[in-house]
C-alpha positions in Angstrom: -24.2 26.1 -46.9 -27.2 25.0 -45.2 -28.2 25.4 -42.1 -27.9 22.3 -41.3 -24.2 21.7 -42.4 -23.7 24.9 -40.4 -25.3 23.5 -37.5 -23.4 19.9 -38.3 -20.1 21.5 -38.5 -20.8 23.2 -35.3 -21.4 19.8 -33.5 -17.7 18.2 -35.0 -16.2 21.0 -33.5 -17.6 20.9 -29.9 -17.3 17.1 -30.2 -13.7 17.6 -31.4 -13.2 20.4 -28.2 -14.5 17.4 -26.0 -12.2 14.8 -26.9 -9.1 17.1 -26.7 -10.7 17.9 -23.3 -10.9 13.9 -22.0 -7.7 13.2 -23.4 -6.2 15.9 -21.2 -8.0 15.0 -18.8 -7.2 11.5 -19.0 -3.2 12.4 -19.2 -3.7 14.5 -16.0 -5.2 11.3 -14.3 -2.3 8.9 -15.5 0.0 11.1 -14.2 -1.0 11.7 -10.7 -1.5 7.9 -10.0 2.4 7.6 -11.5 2.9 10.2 -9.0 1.3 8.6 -6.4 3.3 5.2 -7.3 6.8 6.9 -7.6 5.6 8.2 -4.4 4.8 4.7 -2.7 8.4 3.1 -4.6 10.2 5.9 -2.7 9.0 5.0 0.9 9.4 1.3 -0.1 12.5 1.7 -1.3 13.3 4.1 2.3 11.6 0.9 3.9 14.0 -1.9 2.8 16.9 0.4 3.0 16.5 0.5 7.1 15.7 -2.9 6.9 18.6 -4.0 5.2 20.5 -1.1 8.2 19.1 -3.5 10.5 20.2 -6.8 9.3 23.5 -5.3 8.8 23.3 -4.7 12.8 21.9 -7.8 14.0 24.8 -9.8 11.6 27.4 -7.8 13.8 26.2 -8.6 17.1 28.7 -11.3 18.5 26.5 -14.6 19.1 27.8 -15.2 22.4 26.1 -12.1 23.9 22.7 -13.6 22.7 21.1 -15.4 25.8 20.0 -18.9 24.0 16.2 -19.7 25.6 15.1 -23.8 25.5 11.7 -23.5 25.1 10.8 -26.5 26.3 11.7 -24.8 30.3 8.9 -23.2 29.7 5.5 -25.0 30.3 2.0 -23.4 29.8 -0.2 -24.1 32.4 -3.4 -25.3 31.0 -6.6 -24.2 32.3 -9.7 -27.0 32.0 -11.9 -26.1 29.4 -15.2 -24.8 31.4 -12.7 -22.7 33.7 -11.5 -21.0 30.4 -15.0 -20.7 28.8 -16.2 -19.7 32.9 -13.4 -16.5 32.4 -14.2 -14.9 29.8 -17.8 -13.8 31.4 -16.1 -12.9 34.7 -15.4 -9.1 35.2 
């Protein structure tokens, strides 16, 4: 052979050594975002679980020892405009 097919041959190989290198690479990658996801499904999953605990609660308090509120008994008092605007500068 040549020295050139020598040196050619040398270059597949590397090249060759540097794919199987990305594709590991690449599969390492993949697998700690799934990782990361199955991580983030987990605490989701933990998430609704108490949140369905909760609902389960509130569904068993007895209605009548809820305290009903009318909102309309309750009035805002509305401040004019300048003495709202006037406010928000004073200290």
């Amino acid at each position: 052979m040549s020295r050139f097919e020598d040196r050619f041959d040398e270059l597949l190989i590397k090249i060759n050594s540097i794919e199987k290198q990305l594709t590991t690479k690449a599969d390492e990658v993949v697998m700690v975002q799934v990782l990361q996801h199955r991580n983030e499904l987990d605490e989701i999953e933990l998430r609704l679980t108490h949140i369905e605990q909760r609902m389960k609660l509130l569904s068993k308090i007895d209605e009548s020892d809820l305290e009903v509120v009318d909102s309309k008994s309750y009035k805002v008092k509305k401040q004019p405009f300048l003495r709202r605007v006037a406010s928000i500068f004073m200290f």
